[in-house]
C-alpha positions in Angstrom: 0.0 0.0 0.0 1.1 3.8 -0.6 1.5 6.3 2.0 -1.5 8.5 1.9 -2.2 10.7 -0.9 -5.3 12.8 -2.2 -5.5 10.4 -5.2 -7.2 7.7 -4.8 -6.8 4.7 -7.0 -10.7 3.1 -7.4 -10.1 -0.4 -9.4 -12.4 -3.2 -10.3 -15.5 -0.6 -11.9 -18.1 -2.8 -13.6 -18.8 -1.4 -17.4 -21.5 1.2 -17.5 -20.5 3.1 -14.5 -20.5 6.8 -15.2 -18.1 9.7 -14.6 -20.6 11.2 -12.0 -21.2 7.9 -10.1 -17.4 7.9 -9.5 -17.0 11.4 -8.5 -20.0 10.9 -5.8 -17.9 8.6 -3.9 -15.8 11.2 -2.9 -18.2 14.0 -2.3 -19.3 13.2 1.1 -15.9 13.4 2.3 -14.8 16.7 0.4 -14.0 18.6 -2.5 -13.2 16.3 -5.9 -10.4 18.4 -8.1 -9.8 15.6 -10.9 -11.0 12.7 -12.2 -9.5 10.5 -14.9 -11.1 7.2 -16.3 -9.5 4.4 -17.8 -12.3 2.3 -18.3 -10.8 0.3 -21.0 -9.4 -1.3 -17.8 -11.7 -0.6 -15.3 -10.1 1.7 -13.2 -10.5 5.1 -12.4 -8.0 7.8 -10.5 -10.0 10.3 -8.3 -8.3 13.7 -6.8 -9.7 15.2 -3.6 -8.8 18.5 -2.7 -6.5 17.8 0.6 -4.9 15.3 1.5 -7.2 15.3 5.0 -10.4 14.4 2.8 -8.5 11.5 1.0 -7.2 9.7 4.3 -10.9 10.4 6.1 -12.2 8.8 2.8 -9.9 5.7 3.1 -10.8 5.5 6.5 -14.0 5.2 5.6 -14.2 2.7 2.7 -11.4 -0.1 4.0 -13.4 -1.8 6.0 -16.6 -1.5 4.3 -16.3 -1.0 0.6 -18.2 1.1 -1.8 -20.4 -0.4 -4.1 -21.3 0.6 -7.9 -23.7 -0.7 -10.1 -24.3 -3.3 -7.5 -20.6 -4.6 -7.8 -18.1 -4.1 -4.9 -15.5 -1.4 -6.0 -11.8 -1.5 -4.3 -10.1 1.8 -3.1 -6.4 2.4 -2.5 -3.9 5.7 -2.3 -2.3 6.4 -5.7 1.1 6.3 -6.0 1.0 9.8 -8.0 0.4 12.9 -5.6 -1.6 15.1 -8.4 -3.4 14.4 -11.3 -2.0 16.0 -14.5 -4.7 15.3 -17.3 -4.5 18.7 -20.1 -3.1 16.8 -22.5 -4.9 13.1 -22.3 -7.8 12.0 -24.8 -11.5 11.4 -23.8 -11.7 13.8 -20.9 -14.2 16.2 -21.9 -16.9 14.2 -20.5 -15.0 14.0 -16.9 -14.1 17.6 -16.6 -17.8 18.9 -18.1 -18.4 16.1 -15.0 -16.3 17.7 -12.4 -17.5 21.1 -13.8 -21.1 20.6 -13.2 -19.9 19.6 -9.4 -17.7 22.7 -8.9 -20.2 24.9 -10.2 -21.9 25.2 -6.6 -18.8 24.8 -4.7 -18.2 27.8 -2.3 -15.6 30.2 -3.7 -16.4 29.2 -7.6 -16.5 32.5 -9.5 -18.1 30.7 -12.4 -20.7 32.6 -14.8 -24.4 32.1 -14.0 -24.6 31.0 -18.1 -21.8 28.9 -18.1 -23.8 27.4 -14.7 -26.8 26.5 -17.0 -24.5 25.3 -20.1 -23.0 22.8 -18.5 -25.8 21.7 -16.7 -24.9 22.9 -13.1 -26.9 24.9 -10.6 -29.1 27.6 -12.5 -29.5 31.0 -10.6 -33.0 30.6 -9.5 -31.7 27.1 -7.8 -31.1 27.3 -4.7 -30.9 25.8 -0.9 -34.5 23.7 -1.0 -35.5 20.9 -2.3 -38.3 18.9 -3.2 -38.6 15.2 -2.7 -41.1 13.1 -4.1 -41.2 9.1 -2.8 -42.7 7.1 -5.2 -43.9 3.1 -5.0 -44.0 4.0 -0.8 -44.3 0.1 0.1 -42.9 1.0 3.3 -43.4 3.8 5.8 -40.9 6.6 5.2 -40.6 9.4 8.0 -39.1 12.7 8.5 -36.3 11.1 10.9 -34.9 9.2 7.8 -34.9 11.9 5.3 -33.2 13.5 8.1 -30.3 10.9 8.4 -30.1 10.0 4.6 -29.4 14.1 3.7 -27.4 15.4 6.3 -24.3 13.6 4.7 -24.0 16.5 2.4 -24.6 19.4 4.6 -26.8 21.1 7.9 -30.0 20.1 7.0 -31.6 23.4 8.3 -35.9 22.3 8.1 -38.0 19.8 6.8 -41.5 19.7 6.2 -43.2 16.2 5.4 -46.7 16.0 3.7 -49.5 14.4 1.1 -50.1 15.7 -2.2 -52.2 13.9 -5.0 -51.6 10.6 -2.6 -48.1 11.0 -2.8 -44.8 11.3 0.5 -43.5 14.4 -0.3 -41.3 16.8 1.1 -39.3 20.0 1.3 -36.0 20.3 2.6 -33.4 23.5 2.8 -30.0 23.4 3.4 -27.7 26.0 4.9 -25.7 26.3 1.8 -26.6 25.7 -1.9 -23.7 23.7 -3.1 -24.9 21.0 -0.5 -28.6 20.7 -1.7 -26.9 20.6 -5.2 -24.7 17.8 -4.3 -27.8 15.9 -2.9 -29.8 15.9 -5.6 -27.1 14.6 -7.9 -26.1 11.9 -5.8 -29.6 11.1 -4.1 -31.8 11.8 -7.2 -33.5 8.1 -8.6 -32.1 6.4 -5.5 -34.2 3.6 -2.9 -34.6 3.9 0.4 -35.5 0.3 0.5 -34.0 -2.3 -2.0 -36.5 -2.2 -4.9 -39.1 0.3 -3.7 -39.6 3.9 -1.5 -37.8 5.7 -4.4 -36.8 9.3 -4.2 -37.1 12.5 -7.1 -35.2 15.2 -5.9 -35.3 18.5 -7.9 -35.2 21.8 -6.2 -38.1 23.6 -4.8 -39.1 27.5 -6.6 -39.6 28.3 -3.0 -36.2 30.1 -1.5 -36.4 29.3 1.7 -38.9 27.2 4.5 -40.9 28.8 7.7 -41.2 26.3 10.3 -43.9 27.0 13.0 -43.7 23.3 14.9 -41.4 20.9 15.6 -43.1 17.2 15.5 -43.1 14.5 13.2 -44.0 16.1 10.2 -42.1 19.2 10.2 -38.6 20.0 11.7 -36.5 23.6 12.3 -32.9 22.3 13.2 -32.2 25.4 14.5 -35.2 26.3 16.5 -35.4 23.8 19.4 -37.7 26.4 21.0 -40.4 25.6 18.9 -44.1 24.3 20.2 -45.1 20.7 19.0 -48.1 22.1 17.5 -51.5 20.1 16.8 -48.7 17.4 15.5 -46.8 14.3 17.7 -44.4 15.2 20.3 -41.0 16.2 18.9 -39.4 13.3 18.0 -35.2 13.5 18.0 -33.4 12.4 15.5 -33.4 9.1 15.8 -34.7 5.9 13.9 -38.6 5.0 14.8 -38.9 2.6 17.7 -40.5 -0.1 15.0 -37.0 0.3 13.1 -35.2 -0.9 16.2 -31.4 0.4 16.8 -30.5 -0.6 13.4 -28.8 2.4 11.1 -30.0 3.4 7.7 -27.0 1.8 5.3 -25.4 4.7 3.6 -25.3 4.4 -0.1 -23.5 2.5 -2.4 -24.3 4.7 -5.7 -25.7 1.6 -7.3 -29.5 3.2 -7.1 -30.6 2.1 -3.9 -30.3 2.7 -0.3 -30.9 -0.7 1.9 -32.7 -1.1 5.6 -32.1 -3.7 6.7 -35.1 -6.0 7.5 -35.4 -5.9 11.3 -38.0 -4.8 13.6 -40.8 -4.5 10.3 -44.1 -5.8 10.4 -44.7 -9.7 10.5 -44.5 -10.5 6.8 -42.6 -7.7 5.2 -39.9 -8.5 3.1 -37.0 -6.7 2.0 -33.9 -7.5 0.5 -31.3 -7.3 3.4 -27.6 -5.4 2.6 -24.8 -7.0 1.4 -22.5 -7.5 4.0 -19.9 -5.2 2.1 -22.7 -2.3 2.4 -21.4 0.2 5.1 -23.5 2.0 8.1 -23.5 6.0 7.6 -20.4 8.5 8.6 -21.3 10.3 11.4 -24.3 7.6 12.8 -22.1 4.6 13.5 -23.5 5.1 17.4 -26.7 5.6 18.6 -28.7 7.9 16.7 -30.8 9.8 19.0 -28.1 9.7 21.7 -27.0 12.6 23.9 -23.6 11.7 24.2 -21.0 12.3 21.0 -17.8 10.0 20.2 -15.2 13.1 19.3 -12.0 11.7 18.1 -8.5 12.5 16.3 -7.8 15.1 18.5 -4.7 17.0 19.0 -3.9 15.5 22.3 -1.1 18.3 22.8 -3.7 21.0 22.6 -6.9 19.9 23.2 -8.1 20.1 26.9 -11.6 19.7 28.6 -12.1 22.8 28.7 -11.7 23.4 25.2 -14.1 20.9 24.0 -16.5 23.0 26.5 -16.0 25.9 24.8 -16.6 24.7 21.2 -18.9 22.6 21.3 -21.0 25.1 23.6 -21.2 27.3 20.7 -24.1 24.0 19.6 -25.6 23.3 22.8 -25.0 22.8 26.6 -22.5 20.6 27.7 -22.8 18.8 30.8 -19.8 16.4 30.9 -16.6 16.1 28.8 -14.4 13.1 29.2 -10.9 13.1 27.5 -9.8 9.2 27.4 -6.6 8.5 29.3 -5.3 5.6 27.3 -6.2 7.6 24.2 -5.8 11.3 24.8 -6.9 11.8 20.5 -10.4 10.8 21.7 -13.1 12.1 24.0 -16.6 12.2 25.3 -18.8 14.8 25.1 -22.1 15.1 26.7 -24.7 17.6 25.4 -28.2 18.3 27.2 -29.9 16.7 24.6 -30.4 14.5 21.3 -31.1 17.8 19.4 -27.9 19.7 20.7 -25.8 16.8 20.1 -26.9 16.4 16.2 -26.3 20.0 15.8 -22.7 19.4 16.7 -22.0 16.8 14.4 -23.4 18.8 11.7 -21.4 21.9 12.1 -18.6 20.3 13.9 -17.5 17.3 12.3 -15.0 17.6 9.5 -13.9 20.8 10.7 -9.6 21.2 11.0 -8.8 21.7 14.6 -5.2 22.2 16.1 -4.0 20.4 12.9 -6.3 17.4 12.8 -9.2 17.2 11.2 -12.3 16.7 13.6 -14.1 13.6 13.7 -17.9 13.6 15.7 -20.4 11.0 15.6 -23.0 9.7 18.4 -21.5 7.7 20.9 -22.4 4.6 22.3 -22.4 5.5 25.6 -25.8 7.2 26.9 -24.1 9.2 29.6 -20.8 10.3 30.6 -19.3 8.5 34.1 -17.6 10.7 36.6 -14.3 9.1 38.3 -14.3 8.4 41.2 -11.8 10.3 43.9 -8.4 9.2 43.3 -8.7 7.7 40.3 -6.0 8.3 38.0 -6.2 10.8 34.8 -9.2 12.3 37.0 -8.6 15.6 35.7 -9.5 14.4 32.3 -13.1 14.0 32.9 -15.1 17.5 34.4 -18.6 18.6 35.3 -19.9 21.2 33.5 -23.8 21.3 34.3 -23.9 24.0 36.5 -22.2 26.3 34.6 -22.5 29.9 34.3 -21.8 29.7 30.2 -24.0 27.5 29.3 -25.5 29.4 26.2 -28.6 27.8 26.2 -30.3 27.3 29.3 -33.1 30.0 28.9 -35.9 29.3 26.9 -36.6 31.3 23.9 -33.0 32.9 24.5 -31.6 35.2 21.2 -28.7 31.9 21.0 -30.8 29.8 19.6 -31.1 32.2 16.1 -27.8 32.8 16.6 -26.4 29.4 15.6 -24.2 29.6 12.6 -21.3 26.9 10.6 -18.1 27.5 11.8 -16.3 30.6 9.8 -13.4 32.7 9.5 -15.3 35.8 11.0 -16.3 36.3 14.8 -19.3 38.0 16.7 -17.5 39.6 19.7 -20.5 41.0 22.3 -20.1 42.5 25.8 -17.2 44.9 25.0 -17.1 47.6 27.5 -16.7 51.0 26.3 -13.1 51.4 27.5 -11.8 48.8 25.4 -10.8 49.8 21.8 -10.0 48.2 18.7 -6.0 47.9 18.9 -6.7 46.3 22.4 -8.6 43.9 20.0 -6.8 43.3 17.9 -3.6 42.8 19.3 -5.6 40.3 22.2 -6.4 38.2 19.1 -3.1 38.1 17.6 -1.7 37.4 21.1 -3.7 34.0 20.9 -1.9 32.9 17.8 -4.6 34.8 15.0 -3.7 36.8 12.2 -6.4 39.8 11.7 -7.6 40.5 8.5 -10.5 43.1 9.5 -12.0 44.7 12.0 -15.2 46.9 12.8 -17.5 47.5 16.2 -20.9 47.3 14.7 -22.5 51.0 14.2 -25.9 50.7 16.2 -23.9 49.0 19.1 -20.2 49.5 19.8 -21.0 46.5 22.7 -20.5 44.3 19.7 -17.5 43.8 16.9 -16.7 41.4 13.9 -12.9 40.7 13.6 -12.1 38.4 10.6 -9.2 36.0 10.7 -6.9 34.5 7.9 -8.9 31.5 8.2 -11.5 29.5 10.0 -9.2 27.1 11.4 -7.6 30.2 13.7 -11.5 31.0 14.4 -11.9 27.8 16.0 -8.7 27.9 18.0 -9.8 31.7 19.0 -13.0 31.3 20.1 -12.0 28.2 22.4 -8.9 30.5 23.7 -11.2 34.0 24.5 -14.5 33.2 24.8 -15.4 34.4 28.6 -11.9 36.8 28.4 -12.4 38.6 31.7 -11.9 42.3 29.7 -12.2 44.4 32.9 -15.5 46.4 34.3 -17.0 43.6 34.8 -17.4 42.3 31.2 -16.1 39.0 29.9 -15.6 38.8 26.3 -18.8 36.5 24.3 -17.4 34.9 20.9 -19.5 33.2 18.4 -19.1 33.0 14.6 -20.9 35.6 12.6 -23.7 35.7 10.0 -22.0 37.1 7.8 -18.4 37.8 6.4 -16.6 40.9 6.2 
């Protein structure tokens, strides 16, 4: 085997297989720069953009390999650390391919009719979409659609309903490179082998009001919502009848597989291959309060740390750093909800040099040590704690929750502070400023932009609560918008 490299080398591809059913087996895990195909023997070479989104790729597929056009395909690192393909034969399709991809990336300057030419992401396409389930021979719920799209993004709502005796429903992402990435790869696929299948298209409506949250519609952002004339909210979590087993993630070969436990006295469903592989990011217990966070900087990282951060999603009662294997940790959030948020905004994200790994846990709660008991310092109590951003109802955090950015919203500033004491506070903490400006209808409140949101992460974790003098202590959180 080669050492790790952002190109992969996918072999064994059964004839047939397409340029944009090889591409979606990296998209889940990152940006896809190049592709070439050399299907004369089968093979294919795929480029991620870092080498960070290869290796979590490869982590992901070795033990449980991809599958395409029902076939199992076979991944390994490429002994060539870039593609270089200008001057090969036969690769208009792949670029026109890789162009329709980028299109919607964020940072791609490319021309709205260029967009449409190629057949990318028109203009009036945006963050919803619309999802019609066809030949429903088994009950499909607002919990799965949940699971099955928030591998390519922060699913922000859902709403679930009838129309013409068809499932339908309307989801909207926080980006809309994500909901463009979902359609392509979920568009025509199966829930269930052979039936429950999905048309995604986007929606003409730009965006999605939420007044409930129950089982039939869903603001992942508004956890202060009423239930409504609906069911009790439901967290995220597969429907007692399903019991603990995991929606299969999917293998790009047109349908996503259940497998048949738990259902109804006479059902029958084609169970996964074993090769099939349970989703990134639900390999716990969906539902679960408690998150598995691991490769961690264990030089750098420290409980109160993972406080910090992962308060920016929720509360956080307990956090336990493991002392046989300081690169992983528990953290305990008040709730379900909380703890999904997290994984959505949190994992992936590049932390202290490593690249952030969250999913659910296994464990339901987080044990205190007992007095004595060595590496106790490793495990603290933060349930009583004055910082807990969350802990009034209807409080103005909860429409303040926003992805993880290289801009900062810095509130409580006392009016003795000024903006080279700012600025030189943040660059004390390792951060290079790129901009600065108090806000103009409060000078309580600033937004300081950083060279990039890897030095956002590691500043909010080092200031948030900075004791600033007359009484103030410093809030951080990341901003709306960029400056």
């Amino acid at each position: 085997p080669h050492s790790p490299s952002r190109v992969l080398h996918v072999h064994q591809i059964p004839n047939g297989v397409t340029e944009e059913e090889v591409i979606s087996l990296g998209l889940p895990f990152g940006k896809v720069t190049n592709l070439l195909m050399l299907k004369g023997r089968s093979q294919a070479f795929l480029e991620m953009a870092s080498e960070e989104a290869a290796v979590g790729m490869m982590d992901y597929y070795t033990p449980t390999r991809p599958h395409l056009c029902h076939q199992p395909v076979y991944i390994q690192y490429s002994s060539h650390r870039e593609l270089k393909t200008g001057d090969l034969p036969d690769q208009a399709r792949a670029q026109a391919a890789l162009h329709a991809v980028d299109a919607e990336q964020p940072g791609n300057q490319v021309t709205e009719s260029a967009l449409v030419a190629d057949g990318g992401v028109s203009p009036d396409q945006g963050s919803v979409l619309r999802v019609i389930v066809e030949n429903l021979f088994y009950p499909v719920t607002l919990e799965m659609l949940h699971q099955i799209f928030s591998r390519f993004g922060f699913v922000v709502k859902i709403i679930t309903f009838t129309r013409n005796n068809q499932f339908q429903a309307l989801l909207e992402y926080d980006d809309p490179g994500n909901a463009f990435h979902a359609k392509m790869a979920l568009d025509g696929q199966n829930i269930y082998s052979t039936c429950c299948t999905m048309h995604v298209d986007f929606s003409r409506l730009t965006s999605l009001k939420v007044k409930y949250n129950n089982d039939k519609s869903r603001d992942f952002t508004r956890f202060d919502l009423p239930c409504g004339s609906g069911q009790p909210f439901l967290e995220p979590s597969m429907p007692p009848a399903y019991g603990t087993q995991n929606i299969i993630f999917p293998s790009y070969s047109g349908s996503w597989v259940v497998p048949a436990v738990g259902f109804a006295q006479g059902a029958v469903i084609s169970s996964a291959p074993s090769e099939h592989m349970t989703a990134p990011g639900a390999t716990g217990v969906p539902g679960n309060s408690v998150l598995l966070v691991s490769n961690l900087n264990s030089e750098a990282i420290t409980p109160d740390g993972l406080f910090i951060l992962f308060g920016v999603y929720g509360d956080v009662h307990r956090v336990k750093i493991m002392f046989k294997k300081k690169e992983n940790a528990l953290v305990q959030m008040a709730d379900a909800n909380q703890a999904q948020l997290a994984i959505n905004y949190l994992n992936g994200q590049r932390l202290y040099g490593r690249v952030l790994r969250t999913t659910f846990s296994k464990h339901r709660t987080v044990q205190l040590p007992s007095e004595g008991q060595e590496g106790q310092e490793l495990t603290k109590d933060y349930s009583n704690s004055p910082l807990h951003r969350f802990k009034n109802p209807g409080s103005k955090s909860y429409q303040n929750i926003f992805p993880p950015c290289d801009t900062l919203h810095l509130a409580n500033i006392p009016p003795s502070v000024t903006v080279d004491y700012l600025k030189n506070l943040f660059a004390s903490a390792g951060s290079t400023v790129k901009a600065f400006r108090f806000l103009p209808k409060d000078s309580k409140m600033a937004l300081i932009r950083l060279a990039c949101v890897e030095e956002a992460l590691h500043a909010l974790i080092e200031l948030h609560n900075y004791d600033l003098g007359d009484n103030h202590h410093l809030r951080v959180s990341f901003s709306r918008c960029s400056m």
